[in-house]
C-alpha positions, 0 to 999 in steps of 0.5 A: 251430623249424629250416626245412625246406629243400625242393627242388622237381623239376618245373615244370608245373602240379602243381610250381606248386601245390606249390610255392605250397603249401610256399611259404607253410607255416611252418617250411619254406624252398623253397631250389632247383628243376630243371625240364626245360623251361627256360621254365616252370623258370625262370619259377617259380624267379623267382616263388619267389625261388629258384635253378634247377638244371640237373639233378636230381641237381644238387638231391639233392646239395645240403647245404642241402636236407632234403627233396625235392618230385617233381612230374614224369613217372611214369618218373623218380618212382622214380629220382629219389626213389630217389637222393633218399632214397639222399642222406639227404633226405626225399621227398614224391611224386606218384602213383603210386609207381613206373612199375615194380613192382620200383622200386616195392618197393624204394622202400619198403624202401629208405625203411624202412631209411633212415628218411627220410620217402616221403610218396605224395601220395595226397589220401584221407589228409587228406580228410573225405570218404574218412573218411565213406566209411570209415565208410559201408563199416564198417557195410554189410557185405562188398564185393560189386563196385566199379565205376568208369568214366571217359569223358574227350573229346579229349587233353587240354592234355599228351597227350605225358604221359597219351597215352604209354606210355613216359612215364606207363605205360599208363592202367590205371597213372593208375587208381591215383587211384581204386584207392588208396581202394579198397585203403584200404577193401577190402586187397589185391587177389588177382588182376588182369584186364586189357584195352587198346586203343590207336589210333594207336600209335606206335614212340615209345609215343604213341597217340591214343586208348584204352580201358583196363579193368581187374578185380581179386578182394579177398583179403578177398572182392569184385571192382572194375573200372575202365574208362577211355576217352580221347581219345573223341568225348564232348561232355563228360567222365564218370564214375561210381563204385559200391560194391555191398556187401551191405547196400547201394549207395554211388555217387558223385553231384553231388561227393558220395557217397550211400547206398541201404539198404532203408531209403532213400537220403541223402547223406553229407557229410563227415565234419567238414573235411580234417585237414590239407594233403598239404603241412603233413602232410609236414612234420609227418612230416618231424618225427617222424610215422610214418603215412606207413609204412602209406599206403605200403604202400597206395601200393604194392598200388595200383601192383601193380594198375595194373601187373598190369593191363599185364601181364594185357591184354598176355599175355591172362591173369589175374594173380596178385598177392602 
C-alpha cells in the first residue's frame, strides 16, 4: 500500500496532536510543514523528522504531498484549503469550515467538483457518545429547545486568537463546536437571532471580554440557543447543555448524558467505543470512502448559523437562513 504523503499547516497545539497523530498511523508519511511562527515551526519539524517551509503556498505546490492537514487561524482555513484542493491535494481541516459563508459554500462545490477529500474535523463522527445521543433523540420525540451555556473565566493561553474578531470571527462562530451535533440531530435551522457584547474593542479586532448569544428555529420544528460569556470573573469554567424534547429531557452531566422521561431518570453510556480516530478516517477516505460529503454539508449549515448570528447581533434583526 502506497504512503499517503501529508503535509501539516500549523505549529501550536492542535498542529502537534495532529501531527503526533498522523505520524504514527500506517500508510501515511508526514513529508513538510509551514508555520508562521518560526520557533514552534521549527521545533516540531525537528520532532518529526520533517522539512519546514516557509510558506504555505510553498507546501501546496509540492508534488510529493498528497494531502494536506490545516491546523491554523479561522481566517486562513478557507484559503488555504481553497489552493490545496485547487492543487489536487486532499485536505483535512479544523473547524469551523470558513471565517466567511460565501468561502464556506465554495469550498463545498469546489470539493464536490474536484473529488478530492474536505475532511472537517468535527469529532461528532468517529464518537460513540454522539451515536448514543442519536439514538436517545430518535426515540423522545420532536425538539422542543436546546439549550447550551458556556461561562469561560480569564483569556485563556491564545486570547490573540479566540479574543480577536479579525482572526477567529466573533465567538458565536467557535458555537459551531456545539452546533455541528445539533444540525446532525435536528437539520438546518430557518432563521438566526443574535447578540454581542464586547468590552475592550480595539481597532485592530481585539477585545477583553464578551458575551455572545445566539438563537436559531429548525426547519424541522424547535428552537436552540447558545450563550457564551468569556474573559469573565469566574473561579471556574462551566457549561451546561439540555435538549427538551417532547418525551423528554437530555442534559449533559458529570461528562456524560442522562435522560429524564416520565419513567425516571439514567445515564446513558456510549454506545460501544469510537469507531475510528479523525485521523485514521481521513485516510480511509483519502482511499475511496464518501461519508465526508455529507458531514460537509452538516459543517457548512453549522458555519451558516455562527455567521448569521454576526450579522443578526450586528443589524439587530432576525436572519433568514437557506
Amino acid at each position: 500500500m502506497k504512503a499517503i504523503r501529508l503535509g501539516l499547516v500549523g505549529s501550536g497545539g492542535m498542529a502537534q496532536r495532529r501531527a503526533a497523530a498522523f505520524a504514527t498511523m500506517e500508510g501515511c508519511q508526514l513529508t513538510a510543514l509551514t508555520a508562521r511562527n518560526a520557533r514552534t515551526g521549527a521545533e516540531l519539524a525537528q520532532r518529526h523528522e520533517v522539512e519546514l517551509l516557509s510558506h504555505w503556498q510553498a507546501l501546496i505546490e509540492r508534488i510529493d504531498i498528497d494531502a494536506v492537514a490545516i491546523c491554523t487561524n479561522n481566517d486562513s482555513h478557507a484559503p488555504i484549503a481553497t489552493a490545496a484542493l485547487k492543487a489536487g491535494k486532499h485536505v483535512f481541516l479544523e473547524y469551523p469550515l470558513a471565517r466567511r459563508l460565501d468561502e464556506g459554500e465554495a469550498l463545498v462545490d469546489l470539493a464536490q467538483t474536484t473529488g478530492k477529500v474536505l475532511r472537517v474535523a468535527h469529532p461528532e463522527v468517529v464518537s460513540a457518545e454522539h451515536r448514543q445521543l442519536k439514538k436517545a433523540v430518535a426515540f423522545l420525540g420532536g425538539l422542543l429547545v436546546a439549550l447550551f451555556t458556556r461561562l469561560t473565566p480569564g483569556r485563556g493561553a491564545r486570547p490573540e486568537v479566540l479574543f480577536n474578531l479579525r482572526v477567529s470571527g466573533p465567538p458565536s462562530l467557535f458555537f459551531v463546536y456545539h452546533v455541528y451535533p445539533l444540525i446532525d440531530l435536528f437539520g438546518p435551522a430557518a432563521w438566526v437571532e443574535g447578540y454581542a457584547h464586547y468590552d475592550g474593542l480595539n481597532a485592530d479586532g481585539a477585545y477583553e471580554r464578551f458575551v455572545n448569544r445566539a438563537v436559531v428555529g429548525f426547519v424541522g420544528g424547535g428552537t436552540a440557543q447558545w450563550t457564551w460569556a468569556g474573559g469573565i470573573a469566574i473561579s471556574r469554567a462551566e457549561q451546561y447543555e439540555h435538549l427538551v424534547l417532547e418525551g423528554g429531557t437530555l442534559a449533559y452531566e458529570a461528562d456524560s448524558w442522562c435522560r429524564s422521561t416520565a419513567a425516571g431518570a439514567e445515564s446513558l453510556p456510549p454506545l460501544g467505543d469510537d469507531e475510528h480516530s479523525l485521523e485514521s478516517l481521513f485516510l480511509k477516505e483519502v482511499r475511496g470512502g464518501d461519508g465526508w460529503c455529507a458531514d460537509l454539508d452538516v459543517a457548512l449549515e453549522a458555519i451558516r448559523i455562527g455567521l448569521g448570528a454576526e450579522v443578526a447581533a450586528a443589524e439587530g434583526r432576525r436572519v433568514a437562513l437557506s
